[in-house]
C-alpha positions in Angstrom: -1.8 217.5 -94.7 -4.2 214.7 -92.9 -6.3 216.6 -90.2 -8.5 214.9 -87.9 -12.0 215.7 -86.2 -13.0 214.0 -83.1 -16.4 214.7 -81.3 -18.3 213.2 -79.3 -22.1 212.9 -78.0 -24.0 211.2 -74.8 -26.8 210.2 -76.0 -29.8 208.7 -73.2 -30.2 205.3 -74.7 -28.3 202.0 -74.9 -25.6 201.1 -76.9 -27.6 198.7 -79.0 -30.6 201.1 -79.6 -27.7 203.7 -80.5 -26.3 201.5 -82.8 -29.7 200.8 -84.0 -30.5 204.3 -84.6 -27.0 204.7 -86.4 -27.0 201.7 -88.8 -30.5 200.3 -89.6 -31.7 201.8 -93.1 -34.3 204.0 -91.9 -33.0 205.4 -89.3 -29.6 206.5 -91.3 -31.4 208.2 -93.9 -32.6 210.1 -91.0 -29.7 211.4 -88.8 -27.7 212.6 -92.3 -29.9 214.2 -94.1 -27.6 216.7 -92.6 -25.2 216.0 -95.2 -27.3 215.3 -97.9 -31.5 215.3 -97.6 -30.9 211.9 -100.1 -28.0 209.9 -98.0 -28.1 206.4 -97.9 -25.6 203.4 -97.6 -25.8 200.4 -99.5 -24.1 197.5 -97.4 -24.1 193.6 -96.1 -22.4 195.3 -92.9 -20.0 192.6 -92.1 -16.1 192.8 -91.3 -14.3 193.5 -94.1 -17.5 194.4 -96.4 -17.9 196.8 -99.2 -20.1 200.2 -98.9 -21.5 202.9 -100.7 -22.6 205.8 -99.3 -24.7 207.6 -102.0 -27.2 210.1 -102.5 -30.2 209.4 -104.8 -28.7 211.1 -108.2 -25.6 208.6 -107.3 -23.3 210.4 -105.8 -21.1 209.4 -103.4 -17.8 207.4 -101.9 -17.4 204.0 -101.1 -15.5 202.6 -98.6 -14.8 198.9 -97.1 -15.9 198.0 -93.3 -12.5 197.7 -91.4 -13.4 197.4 -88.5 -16.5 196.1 -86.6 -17.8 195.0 -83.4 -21.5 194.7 -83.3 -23.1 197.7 -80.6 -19.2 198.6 -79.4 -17.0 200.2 -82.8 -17.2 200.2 -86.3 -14.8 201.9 -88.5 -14.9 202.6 -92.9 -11.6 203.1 -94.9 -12.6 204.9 -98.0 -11.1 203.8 -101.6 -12.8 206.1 -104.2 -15.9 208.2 -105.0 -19.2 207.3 -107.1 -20.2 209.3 -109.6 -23.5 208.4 -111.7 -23.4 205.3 -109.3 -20.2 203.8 -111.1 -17.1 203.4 -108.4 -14.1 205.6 -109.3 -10.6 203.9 -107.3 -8.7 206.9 -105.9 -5.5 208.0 -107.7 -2.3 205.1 -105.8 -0.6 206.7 -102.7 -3.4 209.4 -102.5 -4.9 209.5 -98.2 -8.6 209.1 -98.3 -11.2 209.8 -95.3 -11.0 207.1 -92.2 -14.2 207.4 -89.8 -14.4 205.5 -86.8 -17.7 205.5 -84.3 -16.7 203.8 -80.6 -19.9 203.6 -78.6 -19.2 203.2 -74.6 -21.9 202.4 -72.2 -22.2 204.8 -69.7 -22.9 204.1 -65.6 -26.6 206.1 -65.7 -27.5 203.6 -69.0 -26.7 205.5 -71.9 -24.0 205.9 -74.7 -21.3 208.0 -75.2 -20.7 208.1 -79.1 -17.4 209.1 -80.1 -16.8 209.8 -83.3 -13.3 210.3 -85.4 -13.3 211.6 -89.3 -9.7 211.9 -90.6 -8.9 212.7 -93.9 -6.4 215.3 -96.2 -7.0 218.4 -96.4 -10.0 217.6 -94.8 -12.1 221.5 -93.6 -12.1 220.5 -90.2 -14.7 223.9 -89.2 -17.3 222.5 -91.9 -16.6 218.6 -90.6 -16.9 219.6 -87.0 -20.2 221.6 -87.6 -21.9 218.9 -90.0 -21.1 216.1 -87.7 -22.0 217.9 -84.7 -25.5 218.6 -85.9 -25.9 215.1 -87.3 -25.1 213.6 -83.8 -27.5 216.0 -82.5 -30.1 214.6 -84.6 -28.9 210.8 -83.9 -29.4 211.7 -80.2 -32.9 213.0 -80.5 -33.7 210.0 -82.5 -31.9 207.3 -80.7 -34.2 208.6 -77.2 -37.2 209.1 -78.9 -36.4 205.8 -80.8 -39.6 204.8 -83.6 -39.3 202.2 -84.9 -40.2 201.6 -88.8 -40.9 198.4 -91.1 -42.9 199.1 -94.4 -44.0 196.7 -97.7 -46.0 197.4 -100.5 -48.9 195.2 -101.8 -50.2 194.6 -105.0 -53.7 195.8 -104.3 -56.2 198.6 -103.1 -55.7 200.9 -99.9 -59.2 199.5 -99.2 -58.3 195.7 -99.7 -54.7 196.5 -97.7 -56.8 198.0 -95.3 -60.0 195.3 -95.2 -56.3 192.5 -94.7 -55.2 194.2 -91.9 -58.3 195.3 -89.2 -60.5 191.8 -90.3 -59.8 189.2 -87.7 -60.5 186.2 -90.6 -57.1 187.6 -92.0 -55.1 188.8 -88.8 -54.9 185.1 -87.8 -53.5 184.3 -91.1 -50.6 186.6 -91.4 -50.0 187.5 -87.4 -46.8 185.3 -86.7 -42.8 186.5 -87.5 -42.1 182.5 -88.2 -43.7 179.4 -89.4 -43.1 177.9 -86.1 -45.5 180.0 -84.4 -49.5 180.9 -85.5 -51.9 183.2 -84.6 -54.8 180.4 -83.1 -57.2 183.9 -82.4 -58.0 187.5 -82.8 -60.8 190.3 -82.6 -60.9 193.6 -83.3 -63.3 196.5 -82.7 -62.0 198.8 -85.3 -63.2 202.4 -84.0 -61.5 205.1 -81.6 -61.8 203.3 -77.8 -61.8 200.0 -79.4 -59.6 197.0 -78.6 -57.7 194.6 -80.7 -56.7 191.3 -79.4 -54.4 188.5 -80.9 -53.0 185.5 -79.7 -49.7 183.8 -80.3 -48.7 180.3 -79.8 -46.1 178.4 -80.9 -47.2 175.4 -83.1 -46.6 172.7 -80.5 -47.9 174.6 -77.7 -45.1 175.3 -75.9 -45.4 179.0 -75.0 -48.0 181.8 -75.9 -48.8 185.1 -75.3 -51.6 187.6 -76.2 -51.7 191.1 -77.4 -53.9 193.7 -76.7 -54.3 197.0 -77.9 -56.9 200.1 -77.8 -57.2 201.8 -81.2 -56.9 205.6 -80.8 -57.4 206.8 -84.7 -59.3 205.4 -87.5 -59.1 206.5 -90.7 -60.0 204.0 -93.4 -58.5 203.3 -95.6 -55.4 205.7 -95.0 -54.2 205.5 -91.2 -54.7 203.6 -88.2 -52.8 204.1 -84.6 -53.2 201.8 -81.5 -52.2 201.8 -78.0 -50.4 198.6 -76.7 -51.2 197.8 -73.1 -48.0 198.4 -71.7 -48.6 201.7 -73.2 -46.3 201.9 -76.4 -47.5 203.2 -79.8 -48.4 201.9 -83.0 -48.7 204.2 -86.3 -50.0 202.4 -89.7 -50.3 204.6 -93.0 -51.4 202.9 -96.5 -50.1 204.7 -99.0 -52.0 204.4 -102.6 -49.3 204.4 -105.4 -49.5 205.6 -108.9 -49.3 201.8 -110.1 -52.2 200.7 -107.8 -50.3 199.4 -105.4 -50.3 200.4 -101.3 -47.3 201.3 -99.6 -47.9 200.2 -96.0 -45.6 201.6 -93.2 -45.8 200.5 -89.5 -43.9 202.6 -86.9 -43.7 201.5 -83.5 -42.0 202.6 -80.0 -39.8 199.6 -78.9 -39.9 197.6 -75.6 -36.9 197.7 -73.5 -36.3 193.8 -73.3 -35.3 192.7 -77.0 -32.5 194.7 -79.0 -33.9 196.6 -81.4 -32.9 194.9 -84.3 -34.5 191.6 -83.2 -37.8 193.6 -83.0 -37.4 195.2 -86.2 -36.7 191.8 -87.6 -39.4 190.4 -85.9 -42.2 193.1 -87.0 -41.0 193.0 -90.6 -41.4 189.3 -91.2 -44.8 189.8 -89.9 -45.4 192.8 -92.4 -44.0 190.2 -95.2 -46.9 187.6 -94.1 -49.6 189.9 -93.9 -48.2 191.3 -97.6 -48.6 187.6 -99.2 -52.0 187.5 -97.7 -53.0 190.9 -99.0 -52.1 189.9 -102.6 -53.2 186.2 -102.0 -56.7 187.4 -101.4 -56.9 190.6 -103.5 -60.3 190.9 -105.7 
């Protein structure tokens, strides 16, 4: 018997922060936890694309992408489990789950996700309740949208930390591509104090600064700033147990690039400022 579970959610945010919120790593480790406090999906996300959704003792199904339209539908046709991370086909001629996501922009701005899970035998009271919540939670995290790009360096919290508040080393690492460099920057690391960068493309053709008023300060462990169009910033080193630092920068988007390019663009900073951390390490 194939049953089918369709629900739906408005959610206060555009379609391509929505999609953001569904698809990028981070933030789909968050929103189904509800199904497992460990899920993740291991993907190139392209048409016609393998995935894996597992949970961290490798368990799991995999699926293939068959259908996609980047910020508008994307749908998974499921061929097998995982078990101990090693793909298991299902039996020939047996149904397996299809779930589709259709996200519609709405007149006030927003999304309306709607979302169809259709399998056999499939406990539609369980699958409506556990999908309900999880869109709940994609909702609160696609309006309250942080967010994250993280790296880990091969040194000290205290070096990690000296790399990113010095200004010697801000204009070394504070670009997303060779094209563009970091000319100045100053920074008056205390509560009340201001950070400023510049940005300028190599051959002068455009350039912007940055400015920022640091709100906590806590060498060599956490550091939040205040953008001037008031947005946040949150920056945690991490010490690990093989003396490296995990370093994790959250952020509250702007509302003129899609998400995506701004995560892009904050991470290929992060990866700078990581080669110049371990560059310069004692």
């Amino acid at each position: 018997m194939i049953a089918t579970v369709h629900l739906t959610q408005e959610i206060a945010a555009p379609p391509a922060t929505v999609w953001f919120a569904l698809w990028n790593d981070q933030q789909y480790r968050q929103w189904t936890k509800v199904f497992d406090s460990s899920s993740y999906a291991v993907s190139t996300w392209q048409l016609g694309a393998p995935i894996q959704f597992l949970t961290a003792d490798g368990q799991g199904l995999y699926a293939e992408i068959a259908e996609l339209e980047e910020a508008q539908r994307i749908s998974f046709k499921y061929l097998g489990t995982i078990d101990n991370f090693e793909e298991k086909p299902a039996p020939a001629g047996q149904p397996l789950l299809h779930d589709r996501y259709e996200l519609e922009a709405t007149a006030t701005g927003g999304t309306l996700v709607k979302v169809w899970v259709q399998g056999q035998w499939l406990d539609e009271s369980n699958m409506r309740h556990l999908f309900g919540q999880a869109l709940a939670a994609l909702q609160q995290q696609a309006e309250q949208l942080r967010i994250q790009v993280q790296t880990s360096v091969d040194c000290t919290a205290g070096h990690a930390w000296h790399c990113f508040t010095t200004p010697e080393f801000i204009v070394q690492w504070n670009f997303a591509s060779p094209d563009w460099h970091c000319p100045s920057a100053s920074a008056d690391v205390q509560p009340g104090g201001q950070l400023r960068t510049r940005m300028e493309a190599r051959d002068g053709s455009v350039g912007f600064e940055l400015l920022a008023t640091y709100t906590h300060v806590q060498p060599p462990e956490e550091l939040h700033y205040q953008l001037a169009d008031g947005r946040m910033v949150w920056v945690r080193f991490a010490p690990q147990a093989d003396g490296s630092t995990l370093v994790t920068q959250q952020f509250e988007p702007e509302n003129i690039h899609p998400p995506e390019l701004q995560y892009a663009g904050w991470q290929s900073i992060l990866d700078n400022y990581r080669s110049i951390a371990n560059e310069t390490r004692p």
